[in-house]
N, C-alpha and C positions, 0 to 999 in steps of 0.2 A: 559587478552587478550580476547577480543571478537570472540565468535564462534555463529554461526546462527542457531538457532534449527535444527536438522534433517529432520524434521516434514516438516518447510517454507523450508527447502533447497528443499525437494524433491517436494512441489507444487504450487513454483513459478517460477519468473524467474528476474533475479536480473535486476532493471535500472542504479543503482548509487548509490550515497552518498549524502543526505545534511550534512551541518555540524555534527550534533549529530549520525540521522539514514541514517540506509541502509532503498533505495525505494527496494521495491518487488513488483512484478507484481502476482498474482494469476493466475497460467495458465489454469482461465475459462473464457470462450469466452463468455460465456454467460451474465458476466457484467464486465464495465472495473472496475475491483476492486484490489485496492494496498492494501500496508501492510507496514507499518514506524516502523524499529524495533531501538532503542536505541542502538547505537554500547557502549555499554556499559557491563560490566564481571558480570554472575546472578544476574539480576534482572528482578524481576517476577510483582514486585508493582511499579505503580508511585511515591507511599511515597519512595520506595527506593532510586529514583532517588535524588541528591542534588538538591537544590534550583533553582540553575543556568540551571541545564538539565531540569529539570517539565519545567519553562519557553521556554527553546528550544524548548521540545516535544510540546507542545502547538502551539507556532509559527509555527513550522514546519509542523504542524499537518493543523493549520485553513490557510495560505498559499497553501498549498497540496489542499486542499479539495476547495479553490474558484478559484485555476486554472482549477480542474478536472471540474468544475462544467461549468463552459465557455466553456472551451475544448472539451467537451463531449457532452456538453448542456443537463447537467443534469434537473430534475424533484425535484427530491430531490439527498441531499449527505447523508448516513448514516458513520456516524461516533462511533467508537466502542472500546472498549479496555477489550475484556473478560478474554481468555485466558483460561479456561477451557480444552480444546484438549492440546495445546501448551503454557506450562508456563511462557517461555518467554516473556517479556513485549512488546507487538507489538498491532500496532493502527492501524485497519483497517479503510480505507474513499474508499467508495464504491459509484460510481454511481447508479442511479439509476432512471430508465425511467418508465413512466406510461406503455409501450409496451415491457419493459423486461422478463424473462421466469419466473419470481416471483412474481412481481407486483400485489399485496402489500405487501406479506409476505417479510420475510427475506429470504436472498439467503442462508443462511446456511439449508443444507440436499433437497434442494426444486427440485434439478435437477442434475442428473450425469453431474459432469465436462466437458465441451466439451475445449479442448487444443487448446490455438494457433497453428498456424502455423507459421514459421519461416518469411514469408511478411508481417500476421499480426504485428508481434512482432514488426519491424523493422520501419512498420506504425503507430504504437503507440510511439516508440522513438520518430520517425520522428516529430511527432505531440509533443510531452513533449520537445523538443533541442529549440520548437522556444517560449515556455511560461516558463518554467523553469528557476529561476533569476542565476545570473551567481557564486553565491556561493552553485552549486547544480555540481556537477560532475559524468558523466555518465560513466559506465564502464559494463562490463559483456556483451558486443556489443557482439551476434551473427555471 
């Protein structure tokens, strides 16, 4: 059975489901930055994953990341899979703007979290319901 890190439970905010992963939202304002975790039972590595999920994680992964990228009008995407904090196998695709609070470093450690608020939240669904392809199911609504 699939359980969600504690870690990502407590510093995001759930969008949906693609087929394979749960979207997560990272709850900093400060860039629009997801987390695609493999509803899949411990696993830490992408080797772990079968043949058929690596594939999924992928698609769903470069998918994610040239919606955000339009969406957002991104600069660059960084796209990531460390894991280091949270062993959980999760793929972060972060926007990322030349006018961001990092720009050019990495967002990890660069700036205290600043939290959505419950309009922003609901303005980033809003915005994900209309590119989002229709095998992407939204849930954890606000």
């Amino acid at each position: 059975m699939f359980v969600l890190d504690s870690r990502l439970q407590q510093d995001t905010v759930s969008i949906g489901d693609f087929p394979l992963c749960r979207l997560l939202l990272m709850n900093d304002a400060n860039y629009p930055w997801f987390i695609l975790v493999p509803r899949r039972e411990e696993v830490s590595e992408l080797f772990q994953l079968d043949a058929a999920d690596q594939l999924a994680l992928w698609r769903e992964t470069t998918a994610l990341a040239e919606t955000l990228k339009d969406t957002f009008r991104a600069d660059k995407m960084n796209v990531a899979a460390l894991g280091n904090v949270v062993s959980q196998l999760h793929m972060h695709v972060i926007v990322r703007r030349r006018d961001d609070a990092a720009w050019p470093a990495p967002v990890w450690g660069r700036h205290p979290a600043k939290p959505y608020d419950a309009k922003q939240i609901d303005e980033i669904r809003a915005k994900l319901r209309l590119v989002l392809t229709e095998d992407f199911h939204f849930g954890g609504e606000s």
